[in-house]
N, C-alpha and C positions, 0 to 999 in steps of 0.2 A: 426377586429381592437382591438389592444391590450386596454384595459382599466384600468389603476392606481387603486387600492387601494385607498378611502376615507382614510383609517387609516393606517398607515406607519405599517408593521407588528412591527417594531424595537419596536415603540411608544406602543403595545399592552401590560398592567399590567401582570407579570407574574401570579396571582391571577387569571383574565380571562381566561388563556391558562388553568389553571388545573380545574378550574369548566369545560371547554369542552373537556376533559378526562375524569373527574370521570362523567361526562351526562351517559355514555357507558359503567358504571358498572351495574351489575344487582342486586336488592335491594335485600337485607340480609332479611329472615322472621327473626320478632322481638318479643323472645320470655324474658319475665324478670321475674326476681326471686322474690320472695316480701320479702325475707329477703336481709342482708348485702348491701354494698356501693350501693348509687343509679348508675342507671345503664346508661352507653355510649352505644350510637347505635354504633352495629359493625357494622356499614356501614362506618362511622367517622373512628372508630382505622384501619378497613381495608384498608380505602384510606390513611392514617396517615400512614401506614406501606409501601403503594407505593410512596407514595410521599417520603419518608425517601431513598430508592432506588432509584426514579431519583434524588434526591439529592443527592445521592451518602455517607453519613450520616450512619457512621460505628455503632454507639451505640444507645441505645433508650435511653440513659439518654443524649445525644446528641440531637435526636430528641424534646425531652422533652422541651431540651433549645431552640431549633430554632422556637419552635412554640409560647412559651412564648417570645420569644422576637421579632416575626413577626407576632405578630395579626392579619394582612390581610391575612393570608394563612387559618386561624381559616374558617372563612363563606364556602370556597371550599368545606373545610374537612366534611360540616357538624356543625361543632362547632359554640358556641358563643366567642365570641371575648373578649366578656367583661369578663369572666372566666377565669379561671386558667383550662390550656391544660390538657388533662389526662399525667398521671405521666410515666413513665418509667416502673412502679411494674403494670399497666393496660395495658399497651401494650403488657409488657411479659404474663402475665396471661391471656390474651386473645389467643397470639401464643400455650403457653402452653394449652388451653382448647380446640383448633379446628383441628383435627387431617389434617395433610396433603391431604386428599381426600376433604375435605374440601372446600381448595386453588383451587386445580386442578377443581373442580364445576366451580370454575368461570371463569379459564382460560378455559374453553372447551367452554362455554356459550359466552367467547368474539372470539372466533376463530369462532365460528359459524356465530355469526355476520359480521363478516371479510370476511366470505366466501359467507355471504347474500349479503353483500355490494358489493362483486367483486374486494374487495381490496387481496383476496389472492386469487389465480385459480388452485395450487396443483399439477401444471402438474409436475413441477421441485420440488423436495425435497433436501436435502441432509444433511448429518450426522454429526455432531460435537461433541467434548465431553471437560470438562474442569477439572483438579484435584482440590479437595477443602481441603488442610490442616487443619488435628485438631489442637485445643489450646492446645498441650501436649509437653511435655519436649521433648520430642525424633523428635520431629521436629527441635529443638534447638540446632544446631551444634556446639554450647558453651561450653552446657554440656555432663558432663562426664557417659556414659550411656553402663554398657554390655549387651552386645546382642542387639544392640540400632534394628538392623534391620532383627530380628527372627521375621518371619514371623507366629508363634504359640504361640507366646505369646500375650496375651492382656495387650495392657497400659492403667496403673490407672486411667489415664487423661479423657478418652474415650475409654469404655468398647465397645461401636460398634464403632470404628475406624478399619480400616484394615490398613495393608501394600499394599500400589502403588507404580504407576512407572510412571514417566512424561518421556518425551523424545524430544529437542528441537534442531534445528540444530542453533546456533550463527554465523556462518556462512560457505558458503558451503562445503560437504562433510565432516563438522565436527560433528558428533554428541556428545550429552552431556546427560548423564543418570542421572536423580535425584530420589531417592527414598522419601520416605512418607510417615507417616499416616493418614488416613482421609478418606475421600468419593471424587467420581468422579460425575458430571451433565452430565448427556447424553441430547440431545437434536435432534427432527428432525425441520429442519429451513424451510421454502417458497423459493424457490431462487430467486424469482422473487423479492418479499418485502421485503425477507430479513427476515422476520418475523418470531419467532418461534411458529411450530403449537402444539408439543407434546415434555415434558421433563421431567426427572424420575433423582430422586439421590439416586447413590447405595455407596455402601462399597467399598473403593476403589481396592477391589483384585476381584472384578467381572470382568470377562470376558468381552470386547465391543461386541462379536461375538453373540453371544445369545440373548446379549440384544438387539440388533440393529434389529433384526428379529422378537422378539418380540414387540418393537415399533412398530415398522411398519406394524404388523398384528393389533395392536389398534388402529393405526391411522387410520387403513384402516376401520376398524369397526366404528368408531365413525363418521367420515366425509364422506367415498366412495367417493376422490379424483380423480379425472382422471389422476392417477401420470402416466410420460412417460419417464422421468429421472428422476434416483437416484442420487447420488456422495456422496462419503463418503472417510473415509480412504481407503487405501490398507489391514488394516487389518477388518475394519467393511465390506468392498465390495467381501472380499473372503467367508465370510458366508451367506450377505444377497441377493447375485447375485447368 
C-alpha cells in the first residue's frame, strides 16, 4: 500500500535539500596557514562553488551576491550566517590554488560511493563530448580579425585555447559547421542514471579518438565496471570498438 509523504516534497526548504547533498561530500583535510586572511574551510567554498553550478550562477561576484543576500543557504555551505559570505577574490584564489586533480579526488570518491550504493551499475556507459568557447575576440563574429581561423597561431586572449569544430544538424540532413577557440569536455555517462562516471577538458583540436580509448582504459582501472555496452558517436565508436 502506497503511503503519502508526512511532508509535501513541494513544502521541503530548499536549504534542507542542499544540506542532504553536501552530507555525501567527503571532508577536505584542513590544513591553515598562521600567516595572512584568516582562513575559510575549503569544504564551505567547495560546496559554495557547487552550489554556484546548480544554481546555474555564471560569475563569483554573482555568487557573492546571492549568498549575502540569502543567509539561509550560509548554514548548508558550512558558513555562519550572521557574517559576511567569502568574497569573490576567495573563491577565485581558492580555484586558483587547487590544481584540477584536486576536483577529480572528489568526484572519483562520490562515484565510488554511487557505485557502493548501487545507484550506478556500469554495465551501460557511453560517450559524450561538449565545445567550451574561450573569452577571446575571434570568437566574436563582430570583429574584424585576419587569419581569425589559422589554426597555428595562438590568440592573445588565451594562450592554451586551440581551434575546434562543433557540428550540429537544425534540422534534418542539414548540417551546420561552426568553428572556435576554446576547449572541448569529454565525458563517459551511466546510461542507466544518466550519471556522469569520468570527464577530462582538453584543447579543443584534440582528437575524440584517442581520447575516448583512453578514458575508458581509466575508468576501467579505477572502478572495474561490468560494462556490456558502450554507445558513443560514430566518430568516438570507430576507435574505441
Amino acid at each position: 500500500m502506497y503511503q503519502r509523504c508526512l511532508i509535501p516534497p513541494e513544502s521541503i526548504p530548499p536549504r534542507v535539500k542542499y544540506e542532504k547533498l553536501f552530507e555525501n561530500l567527503p571532508e577536505i583535510p584542513k590544513k591553515w596557514s598562521q600567516r595572512g586572511r584568516p582562513p575559510i574551510s575549503k569544504d564551505s567554498l567547495l560546496k559554495g562553488l557547487i552550489y554556484r553550478n546548480l544554481r546555474g550562477i555564471h560569475k563569483l561576484v554573482e555568487l557573492e551576491f546571492e549568498l549575502l543576500n540569502n543567509p539561509s543557504m550560509a548554514e548548508p555551505l558550512g558558513l555562519d550566517p550572521l557574517k559576511q559570505p567569502p568574497s569573490d577574490e576567495r573563491f577565485s584564489e581558492f580555484l586558483r590554488s587547487n590544481p584540477n586533480g584536486y576536483f577529480q579526488a572528489v568526484r572519483k570518491l562520490l562515484v565510488q560511493e554511487l557505485i557502493k550504493e548501487g545507484v550506478v551499475h556500469g554495465t551501460g556507459i557511453g560517450f559524450d563530448s561538449c565545445p567550451i568557447e574561450a573569452s577571446v575576440k575571434e570568437n566574436n563574429l563582430k570583429t574584424s580579425i585576419k587569419d581569425r581561423y589559422d589554426k597555428y597561431r595562438l590568440v592573445s586572449g588565451d594562450k592554451d585555447a586551440r581551434l575546434g569544430v562543433s557540428i550540429h544538424f537544425p534540422s534534418p540532413f542539414k548540417k551546420k559547421i561552426h568553428y572556435f577557440w576554446g576547449y572541448r569536455n569529454h565525458i563517459i555517462n551511466d546510461l542507466e542514471s544518466e550519471l556522469p562516471l569520468w570527464e577530462i577538458t582538453l584543447q579543443a583540436n584534440k582528437s575524440e579518438k584517442p581520447v575516448g580509448l583512453s578514458m575508458l582504459k581509466e575508468l576501467h582501472q579505477d572502478f572495474s565496471l561490468p560494462i556490456e555496452v558502450v554507445a558513443g558517436t560514430q566518430i568516438m565508436m570507430s576507435k574505441t570498438s
